[in-house]
NUNU-113977 format. One line per field, with one value per residue: residue number from 1; x, y, z of N, C-alpha, C in turn. Coordinates in nm, 2 decimals. Layout:
! residues N
num	NUM;...
neast	X;...
nnorth	Y;...
nup	Z;...
caeast	X;...
canorth	Y;...
caup	Z;...
ceast	X;...
cnorth	Y;...
cup	Z;...
***
This chain:
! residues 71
num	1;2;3;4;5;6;7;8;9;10;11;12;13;14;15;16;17;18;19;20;21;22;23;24;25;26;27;28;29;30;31;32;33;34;35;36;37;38;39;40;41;42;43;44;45;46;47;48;49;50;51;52;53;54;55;56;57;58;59;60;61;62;63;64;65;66;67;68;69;70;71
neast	-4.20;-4.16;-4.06;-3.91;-3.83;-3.64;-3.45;-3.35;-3.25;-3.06;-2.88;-2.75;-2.66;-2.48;-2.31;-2.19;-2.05;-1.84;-1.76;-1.63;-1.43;-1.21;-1.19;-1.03;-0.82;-0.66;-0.57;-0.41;-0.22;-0.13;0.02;0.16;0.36;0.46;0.59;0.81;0.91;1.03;1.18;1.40;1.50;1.60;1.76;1.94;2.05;2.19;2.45;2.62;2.63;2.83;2.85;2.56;2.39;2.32;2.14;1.97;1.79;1.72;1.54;1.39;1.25;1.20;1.29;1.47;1.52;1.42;1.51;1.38;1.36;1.19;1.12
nnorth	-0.90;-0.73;-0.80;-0.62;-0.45;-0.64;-0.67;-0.44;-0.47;-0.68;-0.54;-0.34;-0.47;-0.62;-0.39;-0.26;-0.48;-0.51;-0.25;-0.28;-0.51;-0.35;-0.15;-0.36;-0.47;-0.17;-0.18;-0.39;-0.34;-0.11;-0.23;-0.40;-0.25;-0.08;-0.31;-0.33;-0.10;-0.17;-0.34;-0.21;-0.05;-0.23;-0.41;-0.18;-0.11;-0.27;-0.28;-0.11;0.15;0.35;0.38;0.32;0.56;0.73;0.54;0.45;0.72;0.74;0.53;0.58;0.78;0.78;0.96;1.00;0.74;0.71;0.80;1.08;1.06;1.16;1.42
nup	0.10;-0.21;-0.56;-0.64;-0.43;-0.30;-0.58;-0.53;-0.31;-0.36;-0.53;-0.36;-0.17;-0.35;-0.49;-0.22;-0.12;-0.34;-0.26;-0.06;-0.12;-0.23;-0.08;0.06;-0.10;-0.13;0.13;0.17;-0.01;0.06;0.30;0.17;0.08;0.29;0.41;0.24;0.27;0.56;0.53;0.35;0.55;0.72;0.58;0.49;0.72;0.83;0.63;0.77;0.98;0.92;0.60;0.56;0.66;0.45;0.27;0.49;0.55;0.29;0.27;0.49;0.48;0.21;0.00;-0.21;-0.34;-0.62;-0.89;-1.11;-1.45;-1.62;-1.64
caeast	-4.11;-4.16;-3.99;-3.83;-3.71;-3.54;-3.40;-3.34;-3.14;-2.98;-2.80;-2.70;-2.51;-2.32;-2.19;-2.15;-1.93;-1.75;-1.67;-1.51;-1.34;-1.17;-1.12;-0.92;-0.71;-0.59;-0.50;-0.34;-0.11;-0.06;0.12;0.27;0.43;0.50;0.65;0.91;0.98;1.08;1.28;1.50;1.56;1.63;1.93;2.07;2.13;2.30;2.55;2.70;2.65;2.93;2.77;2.44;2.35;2.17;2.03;1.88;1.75;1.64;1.46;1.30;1.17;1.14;1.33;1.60;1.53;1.42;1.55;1.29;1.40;1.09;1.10
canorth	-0.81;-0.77;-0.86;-0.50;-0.43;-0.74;-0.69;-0.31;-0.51;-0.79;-0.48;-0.27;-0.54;-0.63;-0.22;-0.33;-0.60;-0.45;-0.14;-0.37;-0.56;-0.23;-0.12;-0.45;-0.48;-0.09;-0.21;-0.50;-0.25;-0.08;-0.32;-0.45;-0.12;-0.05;-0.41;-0.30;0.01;-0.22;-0.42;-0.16;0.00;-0.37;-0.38;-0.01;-0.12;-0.44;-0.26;-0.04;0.30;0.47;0.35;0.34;0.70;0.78;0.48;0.48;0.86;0.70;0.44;0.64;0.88;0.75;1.04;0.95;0.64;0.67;0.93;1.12;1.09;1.25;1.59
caup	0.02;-0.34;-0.63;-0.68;-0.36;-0.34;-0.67;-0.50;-0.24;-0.39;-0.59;-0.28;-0.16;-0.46;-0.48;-0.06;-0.11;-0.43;-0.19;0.10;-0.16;-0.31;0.09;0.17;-0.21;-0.07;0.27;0.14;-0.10;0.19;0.43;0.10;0.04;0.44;0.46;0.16;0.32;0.68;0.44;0.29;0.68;0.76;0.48;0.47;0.87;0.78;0.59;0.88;1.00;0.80;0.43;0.51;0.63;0.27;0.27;0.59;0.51;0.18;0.32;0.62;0.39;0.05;-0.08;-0.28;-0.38;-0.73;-1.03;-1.21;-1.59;-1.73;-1.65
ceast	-4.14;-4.10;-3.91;-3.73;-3.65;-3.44;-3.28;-3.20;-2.99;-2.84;-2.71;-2.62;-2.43;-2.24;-2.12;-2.01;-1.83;-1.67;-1.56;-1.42;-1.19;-1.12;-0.98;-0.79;-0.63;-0.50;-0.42;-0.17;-0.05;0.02;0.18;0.41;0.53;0.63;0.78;0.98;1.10;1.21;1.43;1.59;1.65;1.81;1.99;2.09;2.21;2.42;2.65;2.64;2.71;2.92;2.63;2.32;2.25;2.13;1.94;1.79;1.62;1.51;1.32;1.18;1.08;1.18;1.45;1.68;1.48;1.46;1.45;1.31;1.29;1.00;1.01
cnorth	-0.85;-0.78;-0.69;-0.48;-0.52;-0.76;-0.56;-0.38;-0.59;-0.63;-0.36;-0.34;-0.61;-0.49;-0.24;-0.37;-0.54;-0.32;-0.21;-0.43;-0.48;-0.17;-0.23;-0.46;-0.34;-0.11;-0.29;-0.43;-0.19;-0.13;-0.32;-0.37;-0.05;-0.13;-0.40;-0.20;-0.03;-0.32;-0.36;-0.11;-0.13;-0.39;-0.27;-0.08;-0.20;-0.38;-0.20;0.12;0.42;0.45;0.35;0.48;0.72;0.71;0.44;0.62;0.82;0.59;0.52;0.71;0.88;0.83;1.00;0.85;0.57;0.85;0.96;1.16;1.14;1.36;1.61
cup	-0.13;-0.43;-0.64;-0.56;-0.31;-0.45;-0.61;-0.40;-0.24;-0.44;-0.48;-0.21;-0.23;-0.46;-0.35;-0.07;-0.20;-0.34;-0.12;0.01;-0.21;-0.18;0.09;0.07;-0.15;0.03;0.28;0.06;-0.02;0.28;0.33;0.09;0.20;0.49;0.36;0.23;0.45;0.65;0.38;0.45;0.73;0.68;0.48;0.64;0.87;0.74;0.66;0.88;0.89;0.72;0.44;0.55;0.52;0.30;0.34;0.56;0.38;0.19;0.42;0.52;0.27;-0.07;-0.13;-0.36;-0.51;-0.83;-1.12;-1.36;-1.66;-1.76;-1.59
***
């Protein structure tokens, strides 16, 4: 092998690795974000039935659980 396409390769797996790293930081955001959502269902049920309605709804969904102040 000569000196180029070794240079050719060394550099296709640094982009390689940089992708997978960029794959797993997503996947990682993702649970993080899933494991919040299991959390809020977790608490609106704690509160009872008859108060937490919305916030079950709000939780399940995601709708209603923040206010869009900027038009």
């Amino acid at each position: 092998m000569d000196l180029v396409a070794a240079a050719v390769n060394f550099k296709q797996a640094q982009i390689a690795s940089k992708v997978q790293y960029a794959v797993a930081g997503k996947i990682l955001d993702q649970q993080k974000s899933s494991g919040a959502a299991v959390l809020k269902l977790i608490e609106a049920a704690s509160i009872g039935p008859a108060k937490a309605g919305d916030q079950l709804i709000a939780a399940a969904t995601g709708l209603g659980g923040e206010i869009d102040t900027y038009g």
